[in-house]
N, C-alpha and C positions, 0 to 999 in steps of 0.2 A: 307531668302526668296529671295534676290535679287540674288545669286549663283544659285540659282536652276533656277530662271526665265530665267537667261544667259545660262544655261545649257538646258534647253528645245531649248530655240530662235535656238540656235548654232546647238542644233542639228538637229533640221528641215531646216535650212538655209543650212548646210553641207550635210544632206542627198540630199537637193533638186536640188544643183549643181553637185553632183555624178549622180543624176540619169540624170540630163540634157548633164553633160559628154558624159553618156553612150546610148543619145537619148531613154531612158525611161521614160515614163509620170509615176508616182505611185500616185495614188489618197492618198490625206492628211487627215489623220483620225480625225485632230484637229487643228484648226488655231496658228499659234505659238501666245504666248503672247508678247504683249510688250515689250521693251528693249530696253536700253540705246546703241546707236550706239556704242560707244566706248568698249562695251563689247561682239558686236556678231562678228563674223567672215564674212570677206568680201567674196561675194559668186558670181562674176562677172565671174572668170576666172576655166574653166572645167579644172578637174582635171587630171595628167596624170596618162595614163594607169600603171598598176603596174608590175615590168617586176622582176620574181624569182631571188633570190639573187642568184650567188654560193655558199655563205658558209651553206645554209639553203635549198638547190637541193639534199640536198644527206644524210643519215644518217649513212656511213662509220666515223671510229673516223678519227680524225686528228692528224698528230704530229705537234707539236710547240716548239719554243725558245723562251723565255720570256727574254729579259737580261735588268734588271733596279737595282736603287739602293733600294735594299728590306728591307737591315735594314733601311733607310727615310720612306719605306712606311709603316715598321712594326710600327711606329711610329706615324703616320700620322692615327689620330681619330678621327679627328674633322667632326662633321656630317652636321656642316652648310659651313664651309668653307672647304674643299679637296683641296689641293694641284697637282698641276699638276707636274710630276715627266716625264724627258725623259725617252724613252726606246728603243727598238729593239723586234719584232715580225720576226721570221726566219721559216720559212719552207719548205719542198719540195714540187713540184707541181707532176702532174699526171706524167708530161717526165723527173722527175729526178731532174729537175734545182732549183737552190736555190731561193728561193724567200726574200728578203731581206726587211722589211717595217718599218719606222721611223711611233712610236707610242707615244704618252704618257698616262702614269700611274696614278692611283689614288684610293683611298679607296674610297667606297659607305658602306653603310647600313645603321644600324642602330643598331638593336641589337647584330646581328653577329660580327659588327666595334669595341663593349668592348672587350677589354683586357681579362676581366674576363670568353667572351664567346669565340672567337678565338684565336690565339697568332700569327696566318695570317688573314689578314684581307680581306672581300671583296673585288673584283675591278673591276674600270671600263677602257677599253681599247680603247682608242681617237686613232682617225684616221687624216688624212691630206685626204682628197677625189686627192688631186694631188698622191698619193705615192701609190694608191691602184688598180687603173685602172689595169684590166686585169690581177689581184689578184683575187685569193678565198676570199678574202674582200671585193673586187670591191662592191663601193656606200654604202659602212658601214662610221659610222660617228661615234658613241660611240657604245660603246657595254658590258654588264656586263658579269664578268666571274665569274662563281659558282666555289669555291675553298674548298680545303679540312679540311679548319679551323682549323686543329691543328694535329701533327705531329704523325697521328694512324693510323691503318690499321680500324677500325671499321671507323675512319672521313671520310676519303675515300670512304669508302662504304656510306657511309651519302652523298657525291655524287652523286654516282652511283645510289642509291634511291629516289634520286627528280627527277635525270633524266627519271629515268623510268617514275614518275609522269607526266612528261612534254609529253610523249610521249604517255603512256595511252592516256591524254587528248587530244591529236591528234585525236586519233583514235573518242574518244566520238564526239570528234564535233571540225570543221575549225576554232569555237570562237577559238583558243586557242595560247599563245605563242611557237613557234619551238623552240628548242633546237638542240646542235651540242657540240657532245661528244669529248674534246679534251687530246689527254696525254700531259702535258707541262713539261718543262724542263725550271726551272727558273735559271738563272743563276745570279749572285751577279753582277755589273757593277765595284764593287772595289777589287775583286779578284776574276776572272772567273773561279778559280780552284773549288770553292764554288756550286755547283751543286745539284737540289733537283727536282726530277722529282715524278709528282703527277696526279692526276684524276681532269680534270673539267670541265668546259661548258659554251660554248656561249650560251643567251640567246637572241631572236630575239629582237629587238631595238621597242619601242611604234611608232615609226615613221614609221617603214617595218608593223610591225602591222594594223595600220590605212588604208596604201596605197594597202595592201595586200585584206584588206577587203573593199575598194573602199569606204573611208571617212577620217574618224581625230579624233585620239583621243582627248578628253574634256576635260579640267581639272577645271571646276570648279565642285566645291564640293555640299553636299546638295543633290544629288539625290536618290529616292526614287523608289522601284520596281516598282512603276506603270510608273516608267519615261521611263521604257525600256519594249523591246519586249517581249508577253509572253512567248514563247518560250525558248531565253533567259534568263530569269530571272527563268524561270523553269530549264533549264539547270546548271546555276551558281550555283542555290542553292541545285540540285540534286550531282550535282560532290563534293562541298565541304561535303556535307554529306556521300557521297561515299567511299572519301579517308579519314573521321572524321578528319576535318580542321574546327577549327571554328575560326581560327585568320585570320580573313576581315572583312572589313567593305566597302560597294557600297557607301554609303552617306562621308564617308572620306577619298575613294578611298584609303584605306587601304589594300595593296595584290589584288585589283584589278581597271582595266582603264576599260572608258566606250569611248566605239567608234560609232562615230557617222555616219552611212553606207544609202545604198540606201534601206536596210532592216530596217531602224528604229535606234534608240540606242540599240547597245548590250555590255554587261557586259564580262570582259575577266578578270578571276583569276589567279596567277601568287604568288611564293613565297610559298613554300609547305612543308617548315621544318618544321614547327610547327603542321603535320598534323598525323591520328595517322598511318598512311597509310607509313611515312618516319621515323615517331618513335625515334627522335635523342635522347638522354641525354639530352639534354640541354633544350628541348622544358616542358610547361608545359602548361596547359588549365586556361584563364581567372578566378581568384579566384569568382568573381563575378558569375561566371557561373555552372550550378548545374552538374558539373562534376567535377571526383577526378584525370585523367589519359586522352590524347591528344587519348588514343584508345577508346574510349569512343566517341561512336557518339553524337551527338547532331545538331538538322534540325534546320538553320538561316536562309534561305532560304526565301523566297516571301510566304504567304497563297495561296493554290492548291486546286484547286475542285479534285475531286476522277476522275474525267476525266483527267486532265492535268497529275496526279499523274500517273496513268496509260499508258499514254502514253509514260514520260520519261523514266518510269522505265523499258518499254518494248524497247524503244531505249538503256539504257545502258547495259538490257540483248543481246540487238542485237550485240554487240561487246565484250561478254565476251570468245568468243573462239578466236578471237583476241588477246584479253588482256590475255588470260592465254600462247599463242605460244608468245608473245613477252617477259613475265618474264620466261618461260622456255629455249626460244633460245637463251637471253641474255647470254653468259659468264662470263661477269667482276663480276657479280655481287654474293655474296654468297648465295648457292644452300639450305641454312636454310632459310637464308632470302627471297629466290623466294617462299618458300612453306609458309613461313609468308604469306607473301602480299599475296598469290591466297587465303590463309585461311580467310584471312579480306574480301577478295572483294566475297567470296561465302558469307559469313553473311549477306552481304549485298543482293545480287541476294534470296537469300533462302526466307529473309524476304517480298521484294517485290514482290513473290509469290502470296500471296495474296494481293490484292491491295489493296482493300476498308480497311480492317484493318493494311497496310501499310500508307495509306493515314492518318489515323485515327492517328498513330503514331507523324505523322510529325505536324500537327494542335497545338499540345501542346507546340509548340517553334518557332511556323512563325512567321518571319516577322522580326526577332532581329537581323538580318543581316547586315539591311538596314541602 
């Protein structure tokens, strides 16, 4: 109880300095409760304005140099403690010139960080803010990079399929994390003859996220769909239903951050391997849960009047001629695979046809998101 109290406080406190930021009054729907000073966020100083990255300006790929020592970090599993590992980030700029950036290295995850599930391991890309100025980096400070987990042309493509996720979710709604599609070229640091060039992706940083959406991400835990906007909470739990993801949780900010904006708390999902929409091998559906296969929908989502339902669902048909020119223009990606995924996301559109008994559908599993 006391996580969630600090999670309300914080984010009426955070919302109300955003909107005084931006000289907007927003009338408050609910006086925040109680709380212990030492747990809200100090709300004196306006916030600054959010000014677009480079590396997240543009959705052309990038090419990159990775050179660190990869057999340390193929080793490197520990998911409470990460080792920081020096590196080199190298690439050319739009005029040709080499851009040369002192990085260090480190494995993240959790479940992808076993042995048993990658044999490369997640990671995360640390910055010096002194070495990036006037970089396609420029004001990046950590950053994860989505990697091809294990040495296949199918892993690869396991990629290439969350990326599209990421970018769908663009399209559906601004909640969403950006992504930025890069070809890398890892190079060994203890014999640079040692060369493996692979598919992956910057994922946008909780902190570009926050300042992007004019607030701060929360992190304490405990919060519940009515803690956040309806809208949002109708969207989260519309999208994971969409792409049949039901590995998250809002209450232990499990695959998703809640940000706390001049629009209220909104819910932003992130993490889409396990969805049936990206389909790995590796993924499987909570045994607790009355599904046998990750393609297998199933609504965790917030409880929806037939009103709300309706509406969403006529918002994510408003972008499905969208969503179908961006998996057909896509190249990298396999051309069985794009007819996959359009085939998944029309089940979904066909069923929402009808609303009231789409609504009807989703009532039997609300709420177990949260």
């Amino acid at each position: 109880m006391p996580n969630r109290l600090a999670l309300v406080a914080a984010a009426l406190l955070i919302a109300a300095a955003a909107a005084h930021a931006q000289d907007a009054k927003a009338p408050a729907k609910t006086k925040p409760p109680k709380a212990k000073s030492d747990t809200t966020p100090k709300a004196d100083k306006p916030a600054k304005p959010y000014e677009n990255s480079p590396l997240f300006a543009s959705d052309t790929v990038i090419r990159i140099t990775l050179t660190g020592d990869w057999k340390a970090l193929g080793g490197d599993r520990d998911t409470l403690h990460p080792k920081l590992r020096p590196g080199t980030l190298v690439y050319a700029d739009s005029g040709g010139r080499v851009v040369k950036i002192p990085v260090d290295l480190s494995t993240r995850g959790h479940f992808r960080l076993s042995r048993a599930t990658c044999s490369f391991p997640p990671l995360r890309v640390s910055f010096d803010s002194g070495g990036t100025k006037h970089t396609l980096f420029a004001g990046q400070r950590a950053l994860k990079l989505g990697v091809h987990c294990n040495n296949s042309e199918l892993y690869e493509q396991y990629v290439l399929r969350e990326y599209l996720a990421y970018r769908t979710h663009n399209l559906v709604t601004p909640l969403s994390f950006r992504a930025r599609l890069a070809r890398v070229r890892y190079v060994e640091a203890r014999d640079t003859s040692k060369v493996t060039e692979r598919w992956g992706m910057f994922v946008e940083s909780e902190h570009e996220l926050g300042e992007r959406l004019g607030g701060k991400v929360i992190t304490a835990r405990g919060g519940l769909y009515d803690d956040v906007a309806d809208s949002s909470a109708a969207l989260l739990g519309l999208w994971e239903y969409f792409i049949g993801n039901t590995d998250f949780s809002m209450g232990a900010l499990h695959n998703v951050r809640l940000v706390a904006s001049p629009q209220g708390m909104v819910a932003v999902p992130y993490d889409f391997d396990f969805s049936g929409l990206v389909d790995t091998r590796y993924s499987s559906p909570d045994p607790r849960l009355p599904i046998k296969t990750v393609r297998e929908r199933l609504y965790r989502g917030p409880c929806l009047t037939d009103e709300q339902v309706a509406a969403a669902a006529a918002h994510f048909t408003s972008k499905r001629d969208a969503i179908k020119t961006l998996y057909e223009s896509f190249q990298p990606i396999d051309r069985g695979y794009a007819k996959h995924a359009l085939d998944y996301f029309d089940d979904f559109f066909n069923a929402a046809r009808d609303t009231r008994r789409f609504a009807r559908s989703l009532k039997d599993s609300c709420g177990r998101g949260s």
